[in-house]
SEPA-587334 format. One record per residue (C-alpha): residue number from 1; x, y, z negated. Coordinates in steps of 0.5 Angstrom, whole numbers. Layout:
(node NUM; (X; Y; Z))
...
//
This chain:
(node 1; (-48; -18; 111))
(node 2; (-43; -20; 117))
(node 3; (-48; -25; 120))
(node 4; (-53; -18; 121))
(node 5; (-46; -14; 124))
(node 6; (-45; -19; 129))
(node 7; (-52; -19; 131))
(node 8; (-53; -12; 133))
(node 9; (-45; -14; 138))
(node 10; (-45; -16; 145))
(node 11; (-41; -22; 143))
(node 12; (-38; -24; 138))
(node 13; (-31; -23; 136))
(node 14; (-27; -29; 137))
(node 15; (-23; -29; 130))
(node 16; (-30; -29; 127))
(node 17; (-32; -34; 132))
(node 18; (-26; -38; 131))
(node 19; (-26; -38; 123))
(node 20; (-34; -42; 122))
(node 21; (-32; -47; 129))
(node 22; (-25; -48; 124))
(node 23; (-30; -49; 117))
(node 24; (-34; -54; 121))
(node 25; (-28; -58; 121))
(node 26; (-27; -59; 114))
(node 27; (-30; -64; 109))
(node 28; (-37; -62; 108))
(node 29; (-38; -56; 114))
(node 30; (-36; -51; 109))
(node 31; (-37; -42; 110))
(node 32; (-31; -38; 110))
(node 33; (-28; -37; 104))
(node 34; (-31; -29; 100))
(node 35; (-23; -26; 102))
(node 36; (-25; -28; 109))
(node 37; (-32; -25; 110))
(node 38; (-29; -19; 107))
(node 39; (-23; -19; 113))
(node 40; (-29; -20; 118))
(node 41; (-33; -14; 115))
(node 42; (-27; -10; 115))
(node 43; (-24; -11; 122))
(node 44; (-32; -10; 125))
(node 45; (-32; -4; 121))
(node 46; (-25; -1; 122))
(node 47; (-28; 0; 130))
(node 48; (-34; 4; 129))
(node 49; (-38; 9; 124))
(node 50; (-41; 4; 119))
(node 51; (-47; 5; 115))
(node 52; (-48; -1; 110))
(node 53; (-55; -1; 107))
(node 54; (-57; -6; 100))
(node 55; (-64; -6; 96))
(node 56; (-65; -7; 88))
(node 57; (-57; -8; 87))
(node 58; (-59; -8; 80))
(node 59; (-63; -14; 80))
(node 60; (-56; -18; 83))
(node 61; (-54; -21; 76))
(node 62; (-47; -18; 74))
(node 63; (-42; -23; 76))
(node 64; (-45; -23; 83))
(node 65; (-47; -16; 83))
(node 66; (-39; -15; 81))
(node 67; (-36; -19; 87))
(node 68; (-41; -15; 92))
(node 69; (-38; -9; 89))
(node 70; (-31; -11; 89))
(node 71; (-32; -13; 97))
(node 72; (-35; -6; 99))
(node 73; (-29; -4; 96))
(node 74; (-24; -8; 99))
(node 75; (-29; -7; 107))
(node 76; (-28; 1; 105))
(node 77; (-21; 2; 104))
(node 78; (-20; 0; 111))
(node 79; (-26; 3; 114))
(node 80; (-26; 10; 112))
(node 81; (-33; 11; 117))
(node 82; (-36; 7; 114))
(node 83; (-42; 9; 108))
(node 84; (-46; 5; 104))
(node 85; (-53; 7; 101))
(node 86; (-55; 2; 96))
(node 87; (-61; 3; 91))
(node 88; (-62; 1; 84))
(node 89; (-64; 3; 77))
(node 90; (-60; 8; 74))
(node 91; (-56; 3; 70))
(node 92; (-51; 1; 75))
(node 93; (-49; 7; 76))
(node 94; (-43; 8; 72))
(node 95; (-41; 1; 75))
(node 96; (-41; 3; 82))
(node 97; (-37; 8; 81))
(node 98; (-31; 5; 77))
(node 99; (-31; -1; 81))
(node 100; (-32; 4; 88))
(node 101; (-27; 10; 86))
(node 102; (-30; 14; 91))
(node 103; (-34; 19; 91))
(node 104; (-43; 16; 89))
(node 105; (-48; 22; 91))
(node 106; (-54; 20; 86))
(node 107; (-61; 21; 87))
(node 108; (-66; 20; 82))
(node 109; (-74; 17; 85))
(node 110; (-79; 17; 79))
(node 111; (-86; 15; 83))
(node 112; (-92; 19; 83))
(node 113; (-100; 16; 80))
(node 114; (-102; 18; 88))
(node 115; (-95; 15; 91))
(node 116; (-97; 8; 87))
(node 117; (-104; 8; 90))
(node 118; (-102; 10; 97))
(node 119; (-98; 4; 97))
(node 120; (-103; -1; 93))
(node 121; (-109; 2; 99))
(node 122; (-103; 0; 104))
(node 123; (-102; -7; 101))
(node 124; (-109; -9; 100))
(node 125; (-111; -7; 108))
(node 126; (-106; -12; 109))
(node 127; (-111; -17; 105))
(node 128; (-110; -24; 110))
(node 129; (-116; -25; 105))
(node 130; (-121; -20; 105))
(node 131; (-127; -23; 103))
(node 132; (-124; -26; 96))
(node 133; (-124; -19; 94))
(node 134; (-130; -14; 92))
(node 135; (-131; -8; 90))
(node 136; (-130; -8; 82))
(node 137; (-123; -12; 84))
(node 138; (-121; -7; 88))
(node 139; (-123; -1; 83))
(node 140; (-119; -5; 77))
(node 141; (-113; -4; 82))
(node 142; (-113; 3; 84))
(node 143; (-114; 4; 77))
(node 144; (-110; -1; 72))
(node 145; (-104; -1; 76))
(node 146; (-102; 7; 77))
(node 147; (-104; 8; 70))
(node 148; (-100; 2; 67))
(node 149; (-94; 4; 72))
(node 150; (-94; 12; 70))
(node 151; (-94; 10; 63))
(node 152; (-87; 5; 64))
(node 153; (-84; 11; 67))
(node 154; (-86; 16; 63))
(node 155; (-86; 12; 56))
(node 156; (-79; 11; 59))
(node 157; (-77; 18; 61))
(node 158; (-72; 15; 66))
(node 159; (-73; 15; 73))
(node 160; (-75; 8; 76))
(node 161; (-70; 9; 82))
(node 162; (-64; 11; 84))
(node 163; (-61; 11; 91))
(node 164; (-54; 11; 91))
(node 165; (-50; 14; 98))
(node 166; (-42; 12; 97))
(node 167; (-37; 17; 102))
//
């Protein structure tokens, strides 16, 4: 995450700079420690209005999961413009909102059949491929796939995904 704010700055900030010149140094060329990171991200972000974007949290295993809430934590208290718009399962959600203590605005999204099959026509278009499919193929895809999916989702009657904004 800090190497993408970095990236989108006219220069790098000289603390930053100093800090990964300075771990060159050590035995081995370590990074930053995580504390460290976290000061970084919080002077970036203290500056200027800040939207941080993370995909599938809920796939980060718990301990690591913990550790990237607890640092945007840390970052949020000392950038009060910035927000933050993670998407997960609904399962994270009582742990995004113990672990930020801030205000978590939820919006459930559950997949149509139509929403699936318009992917899948997007995805096989990009086919590298094409001549290994036929139309049979094909058909089993648009088929099998909507129809398998929108089971799970209605056999679990919960939503897919959620997208999470934190203020």
């Amino acid at each position: 995450m800090l190497k993408q704010m970095v990236t989108g700055m006219e220069r790098v900030p000289e603390d930053i700079s100093r800090a990964f010149q300075d771990q060159k140094k050590v035995i081995g060329g370590c990074r930053p420690q995580l504390a460290d990171i976290v000061k970084m991200l919080q002077g970036i972000t203290s500056l200027q209005s800040t939207f941080v974007c993370i995909d599938a949290l809920d796939e980060c295993v718990g301990v690591q999961r913990f550790r990237v809430l607890e640092s945007l934590k840390q970052t949020l208290e000392k950038s009060p413009r910035t927000r933050i718009f993670i998407t997960g399962r609904p399962h994270i959600l009582a742990e995004i909102e113990r672990l930020l203590a801030r205000r978590v605005e939820n919006v459930f999204v559950n997949p149509t059949k139509d929403d699936i099959i318009t992917y899948l026509r997007a995805r096989l278009g990009e086919d590298k491929m094409p001549d290994s499919m036929d139309e049979s193929l094909e058909a089993d895809i648009l088929e099998k796939i909507p129809e398998n999916i929108s089971e799970m989702c209605v056999g679990a009657m919960t939503p897919r995904t959620s997208f999470y904004i934190i203020r």
